[in-house]
C-alpha positions in Angstrom: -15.8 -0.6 -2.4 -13.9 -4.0 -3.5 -13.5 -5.8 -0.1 -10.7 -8.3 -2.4 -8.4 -4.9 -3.1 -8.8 -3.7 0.7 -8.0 -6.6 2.1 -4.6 -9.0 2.9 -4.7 -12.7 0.4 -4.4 -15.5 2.0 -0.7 -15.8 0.1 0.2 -12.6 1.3 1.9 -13.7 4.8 0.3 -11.3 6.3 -0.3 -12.1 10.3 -3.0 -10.0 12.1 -1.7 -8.1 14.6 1.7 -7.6 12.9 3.6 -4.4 12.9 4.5 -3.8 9.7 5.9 -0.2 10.1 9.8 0.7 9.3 9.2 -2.5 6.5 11.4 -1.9 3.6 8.7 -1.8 0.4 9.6 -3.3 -2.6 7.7 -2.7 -5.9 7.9 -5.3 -8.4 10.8 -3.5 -9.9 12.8 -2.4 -7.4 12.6 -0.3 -3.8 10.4 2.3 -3.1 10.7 3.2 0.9 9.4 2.2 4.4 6.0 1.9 5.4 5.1 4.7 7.6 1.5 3.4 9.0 -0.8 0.7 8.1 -4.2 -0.9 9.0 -6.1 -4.1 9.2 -9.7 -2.3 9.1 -11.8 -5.0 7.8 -12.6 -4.1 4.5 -10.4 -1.3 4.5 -7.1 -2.4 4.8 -4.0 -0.4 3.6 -0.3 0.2 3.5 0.9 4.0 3.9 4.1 4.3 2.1 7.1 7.0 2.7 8.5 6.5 -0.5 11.2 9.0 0.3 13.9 11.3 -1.7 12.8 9.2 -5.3 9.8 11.2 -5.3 10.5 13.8 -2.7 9.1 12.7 0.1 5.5 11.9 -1.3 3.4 9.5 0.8 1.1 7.0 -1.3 -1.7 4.9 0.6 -1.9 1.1 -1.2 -4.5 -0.8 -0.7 -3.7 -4.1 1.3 -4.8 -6.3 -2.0 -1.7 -4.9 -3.3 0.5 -6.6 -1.0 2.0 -9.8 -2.6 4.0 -11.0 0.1 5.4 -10.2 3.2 8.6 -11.4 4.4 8.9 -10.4 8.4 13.0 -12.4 8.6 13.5 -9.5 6.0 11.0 -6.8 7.3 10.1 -6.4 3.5 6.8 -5.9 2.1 6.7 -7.1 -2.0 3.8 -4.9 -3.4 1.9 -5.8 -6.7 2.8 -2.4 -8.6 5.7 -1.3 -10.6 7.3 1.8 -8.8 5.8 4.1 -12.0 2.2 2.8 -11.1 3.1 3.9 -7.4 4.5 7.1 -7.8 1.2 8.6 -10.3 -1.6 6.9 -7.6 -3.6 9.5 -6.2 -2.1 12.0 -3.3 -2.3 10.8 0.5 -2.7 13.8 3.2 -1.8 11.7 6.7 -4.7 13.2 8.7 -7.1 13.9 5.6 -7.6 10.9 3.6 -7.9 8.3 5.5 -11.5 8.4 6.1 -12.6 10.1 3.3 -14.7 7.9 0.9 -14.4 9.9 -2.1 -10.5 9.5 -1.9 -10.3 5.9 -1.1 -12.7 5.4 -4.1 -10.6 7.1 -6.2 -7.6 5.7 -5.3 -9.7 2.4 -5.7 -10.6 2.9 -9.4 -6.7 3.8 -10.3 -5.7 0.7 -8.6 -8.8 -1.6 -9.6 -7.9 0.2 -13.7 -4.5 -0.8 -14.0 -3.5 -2.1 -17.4 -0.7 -4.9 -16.7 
């Protein structure tokens, strides 16, 4: 897998250690919901999103590489993704895909595919 797409930048803000959860997300056009869970797995970092009623409730896992900045005064993550990129990434089962290789390679190749 990419280590640079599952993991923080350096210009990301991002402290270790930080609790990131209840964050307000922001796409880079416009809000998309609160982060539900995250990790700092070394080489398998992500952001779990809730992205709430705009897409009925659907859950999206983002790699941390997507994060472009984090703003803690603010409790706002700015993510690297419009919210139409978000909302077609692959499915995310809490409790199913967080482990499973297959899934974080595929959400991996939408992400690393992206034509911006």
């Amino acid at each position: 897998m990419r280590t640079d797409l599952w993991g923080y930048s350096e210009t990301s803000g991002h402290a270790p250690g930080a609790e990131l959860i209840g964050y307000r997300v922001e796409a880079s056009d416009g809000h998309i919901g609160k982060i539900d869970r995250h990790s700092e797995d070394v080489g398998r970092s992500y952001v779990v999103v809730d992205t709430g009623p705009w897409i009925f409730g659907h859950r999206v896992l983002l790699p941390a590489g997507l994060v472009a900045r984090i703003v803690p005064e603010d409790e706002t993550v700015h993510i690297a993704a419009t919210k139409a990129e978000i909302k077609d990434s692959p499915p995310f089962e809490s409790g199913q895909h967080e482990d499973d290789l297959p899934h974080l390679q595929l959400i991996e190749r939408y992400y690393s595919n992206r034509h911006m």
